[in-house]
FIZA-654319 format. One record per residue (C-alpha): residue number from 0; residue in three letters; x negated, y negated, z negated. Coordinates in pm, 1 decimal, padded with zeros to 6 digits. Each point is the difference from the previous one (the first is absolute). Layout:
! FIZA-654319
+-----+-----+----------+----------+----------+
!   k !   r !        X !        Y !        Z !
+-----+-----+----------+----------+----------+
! NUM ! ALA !        X !        Y !        Z !
...
+-----+-----+----------+----------+----------+
END
This chain:
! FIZA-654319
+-----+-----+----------+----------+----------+
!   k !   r !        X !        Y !        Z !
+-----+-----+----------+----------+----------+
!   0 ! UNK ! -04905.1 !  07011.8 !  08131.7 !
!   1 ! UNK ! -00239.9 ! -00250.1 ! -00008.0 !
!   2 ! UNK ! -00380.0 ! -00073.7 ! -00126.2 !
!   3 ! UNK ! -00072.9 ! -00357.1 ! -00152.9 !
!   4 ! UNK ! -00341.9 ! -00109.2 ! -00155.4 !
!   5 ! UNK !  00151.6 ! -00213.9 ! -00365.8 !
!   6 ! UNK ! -00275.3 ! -00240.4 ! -00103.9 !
!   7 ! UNK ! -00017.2 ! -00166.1 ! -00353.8 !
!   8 ! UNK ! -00138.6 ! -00290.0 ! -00058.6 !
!   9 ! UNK !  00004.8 ! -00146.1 ! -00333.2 !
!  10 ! UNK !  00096.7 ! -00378.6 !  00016.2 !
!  11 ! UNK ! -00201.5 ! -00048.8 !  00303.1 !
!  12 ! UNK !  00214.9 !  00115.9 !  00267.6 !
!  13 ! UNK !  00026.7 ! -00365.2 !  00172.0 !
!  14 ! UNK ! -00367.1 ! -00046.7 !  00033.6 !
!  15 ! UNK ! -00052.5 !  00329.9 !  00174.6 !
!  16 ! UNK !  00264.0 ! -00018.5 !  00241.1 !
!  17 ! UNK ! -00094.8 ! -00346.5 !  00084.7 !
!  18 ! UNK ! -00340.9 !  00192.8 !  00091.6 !
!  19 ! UNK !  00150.4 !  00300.7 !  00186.2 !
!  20 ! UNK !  00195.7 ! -00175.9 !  00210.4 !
!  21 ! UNK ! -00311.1 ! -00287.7 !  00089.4 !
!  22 ! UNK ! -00209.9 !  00281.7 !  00106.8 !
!  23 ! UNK !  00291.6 !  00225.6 !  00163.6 !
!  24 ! UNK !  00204.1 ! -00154.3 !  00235.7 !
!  25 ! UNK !  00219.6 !  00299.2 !  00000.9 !
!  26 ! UNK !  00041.5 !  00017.6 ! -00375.0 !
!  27 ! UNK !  00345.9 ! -00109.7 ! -00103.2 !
!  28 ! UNK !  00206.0 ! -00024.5 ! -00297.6 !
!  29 ! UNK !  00381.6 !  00071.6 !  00081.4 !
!  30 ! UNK !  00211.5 !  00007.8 ! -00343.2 !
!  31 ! UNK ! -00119.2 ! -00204.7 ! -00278.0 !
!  32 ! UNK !  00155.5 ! -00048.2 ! -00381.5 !
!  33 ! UNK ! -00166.0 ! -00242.3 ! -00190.8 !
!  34 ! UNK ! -00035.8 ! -00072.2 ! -00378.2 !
!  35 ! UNK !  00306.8 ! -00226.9 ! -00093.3 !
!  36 ! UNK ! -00013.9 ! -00260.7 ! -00312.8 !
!  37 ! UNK ! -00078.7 !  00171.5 ! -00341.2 !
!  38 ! UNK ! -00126.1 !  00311.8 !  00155.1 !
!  39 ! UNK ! -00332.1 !  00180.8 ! -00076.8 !
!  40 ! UNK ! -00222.2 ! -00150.5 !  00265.6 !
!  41 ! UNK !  00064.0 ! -00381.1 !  00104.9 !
!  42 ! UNK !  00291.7 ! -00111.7 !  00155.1 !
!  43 ! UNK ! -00040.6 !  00051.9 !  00442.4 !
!  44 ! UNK ! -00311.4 !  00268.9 ! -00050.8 !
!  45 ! UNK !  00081.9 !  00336.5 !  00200.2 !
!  46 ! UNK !  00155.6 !  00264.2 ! -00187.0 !
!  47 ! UNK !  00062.9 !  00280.3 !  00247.8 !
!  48 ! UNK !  00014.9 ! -00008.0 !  00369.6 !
!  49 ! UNK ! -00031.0 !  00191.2 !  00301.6 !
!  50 ! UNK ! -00236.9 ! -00025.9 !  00277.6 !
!  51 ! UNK ! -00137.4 !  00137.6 !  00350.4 !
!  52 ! UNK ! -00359.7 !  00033.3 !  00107.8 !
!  53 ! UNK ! -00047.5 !  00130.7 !  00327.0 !
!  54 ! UNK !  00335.4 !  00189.6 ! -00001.4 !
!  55 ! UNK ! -00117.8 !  00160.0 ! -00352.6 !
!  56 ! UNK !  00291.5 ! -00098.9 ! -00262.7 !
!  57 ! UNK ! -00152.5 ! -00132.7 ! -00361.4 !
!  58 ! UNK !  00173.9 ! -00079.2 ! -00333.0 !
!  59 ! UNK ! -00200.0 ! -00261.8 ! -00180.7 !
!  60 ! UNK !  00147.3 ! -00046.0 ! -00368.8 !
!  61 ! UNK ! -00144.5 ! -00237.4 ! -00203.0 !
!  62 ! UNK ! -00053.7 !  00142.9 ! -00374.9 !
!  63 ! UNK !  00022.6 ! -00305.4 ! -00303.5 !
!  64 ! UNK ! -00194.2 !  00253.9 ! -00247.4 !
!  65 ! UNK ! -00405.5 !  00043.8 !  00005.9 !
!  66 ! UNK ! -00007.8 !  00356.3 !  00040.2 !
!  67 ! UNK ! -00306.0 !  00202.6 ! -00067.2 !
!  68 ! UNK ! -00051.8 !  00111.6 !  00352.6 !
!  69 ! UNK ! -00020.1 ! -00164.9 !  00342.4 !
!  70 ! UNK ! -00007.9 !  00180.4 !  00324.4 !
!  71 ! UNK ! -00281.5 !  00240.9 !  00092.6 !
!  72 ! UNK ! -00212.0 !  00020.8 !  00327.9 !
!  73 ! UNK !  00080.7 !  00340.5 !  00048.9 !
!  74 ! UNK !  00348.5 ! -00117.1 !  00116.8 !
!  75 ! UNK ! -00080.3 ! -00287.3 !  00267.0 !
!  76 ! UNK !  00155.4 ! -00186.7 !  00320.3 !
!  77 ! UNK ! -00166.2 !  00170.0 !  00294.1 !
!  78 ! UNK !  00045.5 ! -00203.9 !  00295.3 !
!  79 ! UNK ! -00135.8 !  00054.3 !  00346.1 !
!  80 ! UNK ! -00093.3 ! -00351.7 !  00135.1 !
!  81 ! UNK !  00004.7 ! -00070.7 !  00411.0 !
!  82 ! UNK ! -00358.9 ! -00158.7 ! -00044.4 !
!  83 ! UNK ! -00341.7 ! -00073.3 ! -00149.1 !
!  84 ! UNK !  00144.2 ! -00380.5 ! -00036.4 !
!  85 ! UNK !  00294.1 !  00115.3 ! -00143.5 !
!  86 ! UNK ! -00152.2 !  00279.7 ! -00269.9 !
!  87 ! UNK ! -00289.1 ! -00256.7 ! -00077.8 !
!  88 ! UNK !  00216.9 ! -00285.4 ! -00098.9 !
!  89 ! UNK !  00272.8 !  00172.4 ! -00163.6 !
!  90 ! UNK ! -00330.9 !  00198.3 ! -00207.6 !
!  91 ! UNK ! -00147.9 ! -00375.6 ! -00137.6 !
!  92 ! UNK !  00331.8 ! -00113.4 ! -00084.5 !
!  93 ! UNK !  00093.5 !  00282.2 ! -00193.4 !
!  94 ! UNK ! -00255.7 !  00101.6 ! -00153.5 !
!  95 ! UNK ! -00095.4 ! -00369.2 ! -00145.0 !
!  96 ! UNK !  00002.4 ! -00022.8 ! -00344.5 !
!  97 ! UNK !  00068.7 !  00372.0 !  00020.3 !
!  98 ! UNK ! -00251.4 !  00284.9 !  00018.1 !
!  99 ! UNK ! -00143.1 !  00196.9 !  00247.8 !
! 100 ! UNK !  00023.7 !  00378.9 ! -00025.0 !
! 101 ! UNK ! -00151.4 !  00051.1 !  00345.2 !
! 102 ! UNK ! -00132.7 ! -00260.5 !  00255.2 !
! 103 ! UNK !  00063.6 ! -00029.0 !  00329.4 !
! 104 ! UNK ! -00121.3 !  00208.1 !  00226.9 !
! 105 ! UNK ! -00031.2 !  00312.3 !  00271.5 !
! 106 ! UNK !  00075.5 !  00341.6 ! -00230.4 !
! 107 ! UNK !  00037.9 !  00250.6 !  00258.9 !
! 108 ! UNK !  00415.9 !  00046.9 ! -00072.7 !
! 109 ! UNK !  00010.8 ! -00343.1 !  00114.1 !
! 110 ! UNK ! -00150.8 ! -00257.2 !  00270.6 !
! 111 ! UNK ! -00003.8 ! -00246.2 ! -00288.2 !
! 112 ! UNK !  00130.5 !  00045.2 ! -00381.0 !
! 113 ! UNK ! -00031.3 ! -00165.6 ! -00275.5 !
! 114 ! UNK !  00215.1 !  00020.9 ! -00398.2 !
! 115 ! UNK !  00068.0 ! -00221.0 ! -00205.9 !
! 116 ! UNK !  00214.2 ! -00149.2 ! -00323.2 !
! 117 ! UNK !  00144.7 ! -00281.6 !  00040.6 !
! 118 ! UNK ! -00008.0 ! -00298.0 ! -00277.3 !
! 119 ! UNK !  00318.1 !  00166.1 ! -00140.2 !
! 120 ! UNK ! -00137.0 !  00325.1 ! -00028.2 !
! 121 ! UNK !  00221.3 !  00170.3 !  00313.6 !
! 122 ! UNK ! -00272.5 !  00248.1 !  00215.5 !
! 123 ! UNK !  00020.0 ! -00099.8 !  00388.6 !
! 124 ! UNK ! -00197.7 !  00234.3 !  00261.3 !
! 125 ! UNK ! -00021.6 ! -00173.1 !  00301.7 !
! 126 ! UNK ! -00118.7 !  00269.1 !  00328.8 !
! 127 ! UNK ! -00030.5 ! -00071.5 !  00367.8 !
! 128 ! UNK !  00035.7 !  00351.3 !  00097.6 !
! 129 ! UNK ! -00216.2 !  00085.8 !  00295.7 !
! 130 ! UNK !  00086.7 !  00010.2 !  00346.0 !
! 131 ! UNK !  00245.5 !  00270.8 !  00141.5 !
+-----+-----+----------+----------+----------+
END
């Protein structure tokens, strides 16, 4: 058995994996099907692929219809960064043109935290856990 997080996009898939993997190194798409001629999104965009963050397995599938929904904070990308440097840039990349749902900063369950959407809508909560 296995656990994958799927992750629609709606005609914007490109874009934010473009982002992803400029701000994760270890972000990686390893299958990809794109659109062909005559299909419902233009011709080379992403349709569905597979990818790997971290070891964690993701199915990114493109949808060509404007639903009436888009993905919801409460179900987010929590990633424990190695460092302040790393968990500050990766927060201003994000979260530009995106919004903020809580800044940066020392909460007590973490050493620094801070929550975010990104400008395609997907929630990202990026922790440096404390010290062990």
């Amino acid at each position: 058995m296995q656990v994958k997080t799927h992750v629609m996009f709606q005609g914007d898939a490109d874009e934010a994996l473009a982002l992803y993997r400029s701000v994760f190194p270890a972000f990686e798409i390893t299958v990809e099907d794109r659109y062909g001629e005559g299909e419902a999104l233009p011709e080379g965009a992403i349709k569905l692929a597979s990818g790997r963050f971290a070891g964690h397995e993701l199915i990114i599938y493109n949808s060509p219809p404007i639903h009436d929904f888009k993905f919801t904070p409460s179900m987010s990308l929590y990633v424990e960064c190695d460092s302040v440097d790393v968990l500050d840039t990766a927060f201003e990349q994000l979260s530009g043109n995106g919004q903020i749902l809580m800044p940066v900063g020392e909460y007590g369950f973490s050493a620094r935290y801070g929550w975010l959407l990104d400008p395609f809508g997907l929630s990202w909560q990026l922790s440096l856990p404390h010290p062990a």
